[in-house]
Backbone as CSV, one residue per row, in Angstrom:
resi,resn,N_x,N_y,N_z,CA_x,CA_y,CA_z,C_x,C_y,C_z
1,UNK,89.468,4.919,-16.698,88.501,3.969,-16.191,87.945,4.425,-14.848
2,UNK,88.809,4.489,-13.905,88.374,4.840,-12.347,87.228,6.452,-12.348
3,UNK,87.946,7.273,-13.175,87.672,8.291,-13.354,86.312,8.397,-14.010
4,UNK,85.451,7.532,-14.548,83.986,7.760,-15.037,83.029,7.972,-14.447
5,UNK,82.345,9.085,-14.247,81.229,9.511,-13.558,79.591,8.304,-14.449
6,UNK,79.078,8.404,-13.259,77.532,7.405,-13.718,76.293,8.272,-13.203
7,UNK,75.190,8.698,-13.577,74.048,8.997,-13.357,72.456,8.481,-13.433
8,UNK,72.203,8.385,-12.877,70.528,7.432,-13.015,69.942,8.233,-12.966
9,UNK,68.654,7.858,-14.158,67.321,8.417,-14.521,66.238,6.932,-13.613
10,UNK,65.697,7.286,-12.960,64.735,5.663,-12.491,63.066,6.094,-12.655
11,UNK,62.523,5.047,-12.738,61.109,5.546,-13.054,60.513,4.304,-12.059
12,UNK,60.296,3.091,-12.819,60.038,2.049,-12.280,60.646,1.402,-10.916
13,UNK,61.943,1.592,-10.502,62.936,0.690,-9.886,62.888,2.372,-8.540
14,UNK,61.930,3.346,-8.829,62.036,4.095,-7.677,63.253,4.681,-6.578
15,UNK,64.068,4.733,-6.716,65.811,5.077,-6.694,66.384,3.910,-6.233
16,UNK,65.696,2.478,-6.625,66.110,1.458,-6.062,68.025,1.447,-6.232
17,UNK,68.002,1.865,-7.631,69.450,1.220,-8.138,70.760,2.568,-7.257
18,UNK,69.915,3.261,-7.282,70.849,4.724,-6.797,71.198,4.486,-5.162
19,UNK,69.987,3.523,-4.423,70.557,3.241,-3.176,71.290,2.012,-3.204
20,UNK,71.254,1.240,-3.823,72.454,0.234,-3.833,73.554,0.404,-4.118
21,UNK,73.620,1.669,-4.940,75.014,2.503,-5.750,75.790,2.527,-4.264
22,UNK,75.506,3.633,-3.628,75.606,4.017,-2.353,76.016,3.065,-1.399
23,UNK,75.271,1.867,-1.280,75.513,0.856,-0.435,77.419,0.733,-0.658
24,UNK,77.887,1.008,-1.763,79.275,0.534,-2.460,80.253,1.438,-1.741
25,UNK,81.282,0.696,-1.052,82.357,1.993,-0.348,82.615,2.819,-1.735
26,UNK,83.272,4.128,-1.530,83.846,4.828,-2.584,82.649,5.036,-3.904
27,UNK,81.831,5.341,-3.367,80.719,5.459,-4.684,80.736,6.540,-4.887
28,UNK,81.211,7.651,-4.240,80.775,9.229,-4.028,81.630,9.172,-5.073
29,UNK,83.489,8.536,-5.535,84.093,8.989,-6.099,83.577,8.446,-7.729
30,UNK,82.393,8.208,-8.037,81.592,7.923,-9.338,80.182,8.045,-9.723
31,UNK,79.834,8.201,-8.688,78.184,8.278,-8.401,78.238,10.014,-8.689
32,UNK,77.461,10.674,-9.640,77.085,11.305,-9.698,75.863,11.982,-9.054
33,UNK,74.616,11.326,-9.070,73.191,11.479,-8.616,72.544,10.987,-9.457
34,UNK,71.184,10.977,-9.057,69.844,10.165,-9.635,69.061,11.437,-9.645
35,UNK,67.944,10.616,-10.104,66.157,11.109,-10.398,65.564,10.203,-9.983
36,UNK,64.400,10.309,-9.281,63.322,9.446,-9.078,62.421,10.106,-10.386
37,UNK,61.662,9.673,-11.296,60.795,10.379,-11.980,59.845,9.364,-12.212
38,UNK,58.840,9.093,-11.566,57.553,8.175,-11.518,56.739,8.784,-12.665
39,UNK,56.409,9.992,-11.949,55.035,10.835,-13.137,55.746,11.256,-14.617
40,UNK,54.831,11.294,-15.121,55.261,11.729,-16.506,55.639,13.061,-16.560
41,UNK,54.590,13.916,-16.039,54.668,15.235,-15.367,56.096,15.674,-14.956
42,UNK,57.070,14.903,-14.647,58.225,14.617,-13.838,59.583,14.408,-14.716
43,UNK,59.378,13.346,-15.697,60.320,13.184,-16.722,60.040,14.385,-17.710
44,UNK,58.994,14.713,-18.027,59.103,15.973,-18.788,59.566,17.230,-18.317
45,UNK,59.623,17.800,-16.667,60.062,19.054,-16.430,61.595,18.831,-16.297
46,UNK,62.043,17.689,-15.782,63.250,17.059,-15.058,63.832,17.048,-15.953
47,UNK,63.360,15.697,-17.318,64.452,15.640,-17.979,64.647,15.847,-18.711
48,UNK,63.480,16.190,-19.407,63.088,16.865,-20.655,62.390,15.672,-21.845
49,UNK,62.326,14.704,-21.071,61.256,14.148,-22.232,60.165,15.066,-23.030
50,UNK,60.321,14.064,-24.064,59.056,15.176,-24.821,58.016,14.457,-24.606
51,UNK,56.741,15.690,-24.723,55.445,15.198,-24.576,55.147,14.245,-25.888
52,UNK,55.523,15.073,-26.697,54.988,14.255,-28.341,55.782,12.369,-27.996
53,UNK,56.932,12.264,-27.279,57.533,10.933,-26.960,56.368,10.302,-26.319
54,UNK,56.193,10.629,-25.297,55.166,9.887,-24.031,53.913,9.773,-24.988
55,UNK,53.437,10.605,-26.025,51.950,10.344,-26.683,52.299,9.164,-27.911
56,UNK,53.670,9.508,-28.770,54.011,8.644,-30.015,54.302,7.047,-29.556
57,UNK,54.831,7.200,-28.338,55.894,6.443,-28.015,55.350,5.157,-26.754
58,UNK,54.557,5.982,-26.013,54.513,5.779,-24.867,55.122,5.646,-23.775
59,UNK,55.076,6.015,-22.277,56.000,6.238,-21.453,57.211,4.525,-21.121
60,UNK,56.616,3.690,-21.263,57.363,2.560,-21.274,57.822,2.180,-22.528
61,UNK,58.552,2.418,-22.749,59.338,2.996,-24.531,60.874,2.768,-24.531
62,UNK,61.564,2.371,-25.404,62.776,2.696,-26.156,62.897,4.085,-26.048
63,UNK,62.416,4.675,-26.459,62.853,6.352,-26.667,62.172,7.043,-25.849
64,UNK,61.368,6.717,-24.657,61.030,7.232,-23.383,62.257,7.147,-22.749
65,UNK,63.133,5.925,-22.492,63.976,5.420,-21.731,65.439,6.319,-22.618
66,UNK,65.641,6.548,-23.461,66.887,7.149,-24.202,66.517,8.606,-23.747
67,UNK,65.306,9.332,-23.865,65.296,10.484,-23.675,65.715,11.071,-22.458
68,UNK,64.949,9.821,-21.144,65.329,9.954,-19.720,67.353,9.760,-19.554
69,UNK,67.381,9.322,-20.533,69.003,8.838,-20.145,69.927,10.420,-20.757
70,UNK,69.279,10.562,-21.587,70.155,12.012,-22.644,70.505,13.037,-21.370
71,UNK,68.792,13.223,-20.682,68.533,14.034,-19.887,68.989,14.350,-18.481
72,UNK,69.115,12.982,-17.704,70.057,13.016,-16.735,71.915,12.567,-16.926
73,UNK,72.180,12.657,-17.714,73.210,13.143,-18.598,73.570,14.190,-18.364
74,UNK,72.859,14.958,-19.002,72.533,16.869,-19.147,73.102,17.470,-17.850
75,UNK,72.007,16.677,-16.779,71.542,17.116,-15.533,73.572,17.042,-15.053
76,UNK,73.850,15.996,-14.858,74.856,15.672,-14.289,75.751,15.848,-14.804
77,UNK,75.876,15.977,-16.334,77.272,15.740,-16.753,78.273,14.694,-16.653
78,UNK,77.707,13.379,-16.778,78.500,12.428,-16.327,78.780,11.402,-17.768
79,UNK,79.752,10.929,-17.695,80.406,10.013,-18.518,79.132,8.985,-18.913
80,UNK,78.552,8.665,-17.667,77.755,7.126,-17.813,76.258,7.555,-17.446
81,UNK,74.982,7.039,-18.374,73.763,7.406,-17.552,72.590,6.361,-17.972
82,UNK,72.150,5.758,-17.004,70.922,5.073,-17.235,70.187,5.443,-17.044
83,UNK,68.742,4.840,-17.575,67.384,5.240,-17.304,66.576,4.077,-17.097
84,UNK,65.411,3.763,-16.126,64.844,2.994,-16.721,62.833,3.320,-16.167
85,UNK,62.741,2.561,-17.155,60.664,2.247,-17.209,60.191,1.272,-17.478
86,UNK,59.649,1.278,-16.887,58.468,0.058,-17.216,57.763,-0.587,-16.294
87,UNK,56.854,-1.866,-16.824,55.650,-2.126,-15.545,56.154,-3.503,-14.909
88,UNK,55.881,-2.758,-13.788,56.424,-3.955,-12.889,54.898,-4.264,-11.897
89,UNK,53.936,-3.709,-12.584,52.504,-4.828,-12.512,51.933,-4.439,-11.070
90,UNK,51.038,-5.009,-10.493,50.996,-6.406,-10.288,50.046,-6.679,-11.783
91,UNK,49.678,-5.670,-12.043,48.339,-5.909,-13.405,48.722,-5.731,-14.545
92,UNK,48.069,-6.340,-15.854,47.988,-5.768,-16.667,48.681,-6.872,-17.693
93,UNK,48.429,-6.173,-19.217,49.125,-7.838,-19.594,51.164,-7.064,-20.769
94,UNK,51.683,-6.134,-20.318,52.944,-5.954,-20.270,53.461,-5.443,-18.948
95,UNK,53.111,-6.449,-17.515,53.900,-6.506,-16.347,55.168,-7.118,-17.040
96,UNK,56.004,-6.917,-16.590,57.883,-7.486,-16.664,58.241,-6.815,-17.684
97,UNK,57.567,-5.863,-18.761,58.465,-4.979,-19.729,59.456,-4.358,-19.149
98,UNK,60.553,-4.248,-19.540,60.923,-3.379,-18.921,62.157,-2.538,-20.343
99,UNK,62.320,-1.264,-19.905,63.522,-0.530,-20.886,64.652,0.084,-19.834
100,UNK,65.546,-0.031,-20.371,67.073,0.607,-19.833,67.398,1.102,-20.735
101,UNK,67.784,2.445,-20.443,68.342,3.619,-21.798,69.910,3.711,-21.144
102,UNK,70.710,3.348,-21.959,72.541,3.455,-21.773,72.697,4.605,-22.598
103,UNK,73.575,5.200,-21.902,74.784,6.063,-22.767,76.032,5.974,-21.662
104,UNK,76.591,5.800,-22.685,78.106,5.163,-22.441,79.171,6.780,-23.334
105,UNK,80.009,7.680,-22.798,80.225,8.839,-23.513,79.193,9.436,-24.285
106,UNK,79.412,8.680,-25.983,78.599,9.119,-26.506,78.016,8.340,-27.789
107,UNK,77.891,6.918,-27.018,77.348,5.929,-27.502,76.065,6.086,-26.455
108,UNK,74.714,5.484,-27.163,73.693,5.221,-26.941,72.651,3.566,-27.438
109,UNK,72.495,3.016,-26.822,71.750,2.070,-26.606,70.650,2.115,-25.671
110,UNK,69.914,1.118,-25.905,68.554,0.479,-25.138,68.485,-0.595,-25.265
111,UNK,68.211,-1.167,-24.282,67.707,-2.772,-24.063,66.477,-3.041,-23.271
112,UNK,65.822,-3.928,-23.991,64.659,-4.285,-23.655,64.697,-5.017,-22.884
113,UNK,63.955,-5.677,-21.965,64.120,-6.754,-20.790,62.600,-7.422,-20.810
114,UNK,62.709,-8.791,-20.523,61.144,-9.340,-20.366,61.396,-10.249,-18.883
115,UNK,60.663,-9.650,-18.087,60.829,-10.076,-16.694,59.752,-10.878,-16.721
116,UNK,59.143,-11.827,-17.277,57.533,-12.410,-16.985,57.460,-13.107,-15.789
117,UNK,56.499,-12.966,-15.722,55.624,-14.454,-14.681,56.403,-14.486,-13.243
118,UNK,56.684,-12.904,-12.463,57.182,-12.930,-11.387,56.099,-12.078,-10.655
119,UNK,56.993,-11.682,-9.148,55.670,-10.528,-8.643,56.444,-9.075,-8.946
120,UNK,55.823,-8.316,-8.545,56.330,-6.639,-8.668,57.942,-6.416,-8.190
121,UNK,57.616,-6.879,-7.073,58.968,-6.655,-5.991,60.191,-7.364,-7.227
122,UNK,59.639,-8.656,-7.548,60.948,-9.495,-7.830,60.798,-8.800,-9.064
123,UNK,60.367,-8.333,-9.679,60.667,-7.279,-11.108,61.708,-6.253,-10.833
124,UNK,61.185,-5.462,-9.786,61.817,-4.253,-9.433,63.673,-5.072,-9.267
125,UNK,63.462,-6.059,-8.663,64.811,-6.023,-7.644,65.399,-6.875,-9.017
126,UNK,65.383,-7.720,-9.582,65.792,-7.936,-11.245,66.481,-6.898,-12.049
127,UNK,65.604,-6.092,-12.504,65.719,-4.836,-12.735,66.692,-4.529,-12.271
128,UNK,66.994,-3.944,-10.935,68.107,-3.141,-10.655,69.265,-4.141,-10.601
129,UNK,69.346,-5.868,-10.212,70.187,-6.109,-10.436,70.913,-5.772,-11.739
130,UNK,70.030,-6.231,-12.784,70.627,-6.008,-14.607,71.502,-4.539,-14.193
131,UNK,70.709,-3.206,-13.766,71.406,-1.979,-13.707,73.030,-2.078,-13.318
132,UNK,72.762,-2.424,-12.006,74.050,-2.462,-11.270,74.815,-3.110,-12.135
133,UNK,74.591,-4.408,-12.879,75.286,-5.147,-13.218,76.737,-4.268,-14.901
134,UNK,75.217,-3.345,-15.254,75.638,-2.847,-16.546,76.612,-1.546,-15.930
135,UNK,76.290,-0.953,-14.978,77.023,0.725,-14.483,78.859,-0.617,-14.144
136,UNK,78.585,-1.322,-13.633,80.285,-2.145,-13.089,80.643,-2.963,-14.607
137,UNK,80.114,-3.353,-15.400,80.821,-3.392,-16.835,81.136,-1.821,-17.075
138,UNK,80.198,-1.254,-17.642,80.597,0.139,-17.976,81.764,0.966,-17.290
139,UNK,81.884,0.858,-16.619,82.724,1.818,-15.375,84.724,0.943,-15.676
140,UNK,84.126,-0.307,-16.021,85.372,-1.191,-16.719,85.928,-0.907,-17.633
141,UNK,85.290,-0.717,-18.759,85.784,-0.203,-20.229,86.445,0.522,-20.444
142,UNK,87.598,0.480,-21.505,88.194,1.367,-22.101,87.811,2.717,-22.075
């Protein structure tokens, strides 16, 4: 349990969740590292998203968000890795989408999130609460 390394892929939440990691005494002994990857340009050299994903898929995606998670995985080598995307607005009419890509060993999930009818900020900071919330279950488990 103690022993599980965690890594973040962030897109949307801007290394929000990776500096709160940090905020945590003893994080060094689980915290692996992050990505900031805003541009697409970015998740594709970084993490290896595929282009054909971002065109089939689109960058705020289920399998945008799994690919970013596989990838800083890769990067780190760590037990635990999230990812996340999506619009946190102020415009547009899927502001509050949001995706989190889990891998847990070598289980994989995604969860969708619907943040509506807030502002950007309170998306973002939502958002990373859910994160934080899922890396301290995860880090629990068997």
């Amino acid at each position: 349990m103690g022993n599980l390394t965690v890594s973040l892929a962030e897109s949307m939440t801007g290394g929000k969740v990776a500096a709160r990691l940090v905020e945590i005494p003893d994080a060094s002994t689980y915290f692996s590292g992050g990505v900031v990857c805003y541009s697409d340009l970015s998740k594709v050299e970084l993490l290896g998203v595929k282009e054909d994903t971002l065109k089939l898929h689109g960058v705020v995606s289920a399998e945008t968000a799994l690919e970013m998670a596989r990838g800083v995985k890769k990067l780190f080598h760590s037990d635990i890795a999230l990812s996340v995307t999506g619009y946190a607005g102020p415009k547009g009419e899927d502001v509050g989408l949001v995706y989190i890509g889990i891998i847990f060993k070598q289980h994989e999930d995604c969860k969708k999130v619907a943040i509506k009818g807030k502002s950007r900020q309170t998306i973002i900071d939502e958002t990373t609460k859910i994160m934080i919330e899922h890396i301290e279950f995860l880090r629990k488990a068997p």
